[in-house]
C-alpha positions in Angstrom: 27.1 43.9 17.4 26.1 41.2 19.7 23.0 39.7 18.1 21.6 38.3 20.5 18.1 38.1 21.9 18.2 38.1 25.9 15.1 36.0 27.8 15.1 36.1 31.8 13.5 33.5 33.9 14.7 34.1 37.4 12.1 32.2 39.6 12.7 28.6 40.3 9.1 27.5 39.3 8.5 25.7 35.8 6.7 28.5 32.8 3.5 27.8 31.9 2.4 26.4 28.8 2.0 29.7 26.9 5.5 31.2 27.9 7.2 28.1 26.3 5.1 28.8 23.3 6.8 32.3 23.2 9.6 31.3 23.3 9.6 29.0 20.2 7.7 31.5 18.7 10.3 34.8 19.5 13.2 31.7 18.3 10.7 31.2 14.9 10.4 34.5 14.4 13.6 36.9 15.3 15.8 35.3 13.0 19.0 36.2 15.5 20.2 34.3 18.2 17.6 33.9 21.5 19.8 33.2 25.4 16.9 32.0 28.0 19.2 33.1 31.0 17.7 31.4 34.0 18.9 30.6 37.5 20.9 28.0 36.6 23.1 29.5 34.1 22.9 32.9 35.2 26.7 32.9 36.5 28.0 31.9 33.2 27.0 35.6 32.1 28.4 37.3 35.2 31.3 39.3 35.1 34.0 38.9 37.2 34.6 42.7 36.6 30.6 43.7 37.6 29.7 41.0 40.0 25.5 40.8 40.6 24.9 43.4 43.6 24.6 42.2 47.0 21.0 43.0 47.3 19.9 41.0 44.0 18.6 37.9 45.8 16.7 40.2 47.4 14.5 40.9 44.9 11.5 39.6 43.5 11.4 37.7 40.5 10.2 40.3 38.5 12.7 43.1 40.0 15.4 40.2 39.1 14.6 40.4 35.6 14.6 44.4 35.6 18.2 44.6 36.7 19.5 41.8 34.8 17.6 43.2 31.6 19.9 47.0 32.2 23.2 44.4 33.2 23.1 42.6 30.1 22.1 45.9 27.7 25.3 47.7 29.1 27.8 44.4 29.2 26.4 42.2 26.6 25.0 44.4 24.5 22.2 42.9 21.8 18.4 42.6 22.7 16.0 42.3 25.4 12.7 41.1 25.2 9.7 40.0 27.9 8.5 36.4 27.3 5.7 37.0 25.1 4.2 37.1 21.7 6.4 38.0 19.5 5.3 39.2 16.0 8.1 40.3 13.7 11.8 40.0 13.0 14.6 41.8 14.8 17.1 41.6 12.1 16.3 45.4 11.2 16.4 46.7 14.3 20.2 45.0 15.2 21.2 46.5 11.5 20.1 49.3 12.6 21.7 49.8 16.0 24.8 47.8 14.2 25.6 51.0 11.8 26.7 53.0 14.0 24.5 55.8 13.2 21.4 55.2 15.3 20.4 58.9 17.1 19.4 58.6 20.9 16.6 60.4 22.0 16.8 62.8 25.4 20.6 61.4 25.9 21.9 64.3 28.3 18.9 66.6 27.6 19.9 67.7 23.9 19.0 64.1 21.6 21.2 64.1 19.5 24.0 61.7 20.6 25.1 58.9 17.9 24.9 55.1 19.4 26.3 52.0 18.0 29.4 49.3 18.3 31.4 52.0 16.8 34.6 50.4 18.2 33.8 46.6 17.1 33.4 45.3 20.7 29.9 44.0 20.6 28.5 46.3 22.6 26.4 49.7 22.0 27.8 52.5 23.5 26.7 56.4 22.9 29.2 59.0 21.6 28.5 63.3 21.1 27.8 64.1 17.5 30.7 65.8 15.9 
């Protein structure tokens, strides 16, 4: 499992005094790994196998960080969180979704699909129950 926190910043202008707070914070408290992707780096993420649509510059800042947020979840796997307060630790949560045995809810209509890094890859994927 990719344990890995994943921040977006996607608008050239400089965050404000309480993001960077945040971020410390989410980095003080997560106890996993924290990636501020931001226009500058973004490319080192990028596939060469799922390039960034066509449309993305496009988009607002905002809608930059939706589609980046679901690009990341299905070929990085790990975490995404917005830059704000943070409160707890996310080592649980990545145990959890580690095992293997972490049930979906409403995956195809019936719940009960099993998600996890069942192959060892690093990413999450959701298999049918046997």
């Amino acid at each position: 499992m990719n344990r890995v926190i994943y921040i977006f910043w996607t608008g050239e202008n400089e965050m404000s005094e309480n993001r960077l707070k945040s971020i410390q914070q989410l980095k003080d408290v997560s106890g996993v790994e924290l990636a501020l992707v931001t226009p500058s780096n973004l490319s080192s993420y990028i596939l060469k196998s799922a390039p960034l649509h066509e449309s993305y510059t496009y988009l607002s800042e905002t809608h930059k960080a939706d589609y980046l947020r679901t690009c990341f979840m299905n070929f990085h796997g790990g975490g995404y969180s917005d830059i704000k307060k943070t409160t707890g630790s996310w080592i649980k949560a990545f145990d959890d979704i580690g095992d293997g045995e972490v049930e979906c809810e409403a995956c195809d209509g019936d719940g009960t699909r099993t998600c996890g890094d069942c192959d060892g890859d690093g990413n999450v994927e959701c298999y049918e129950c046997h």
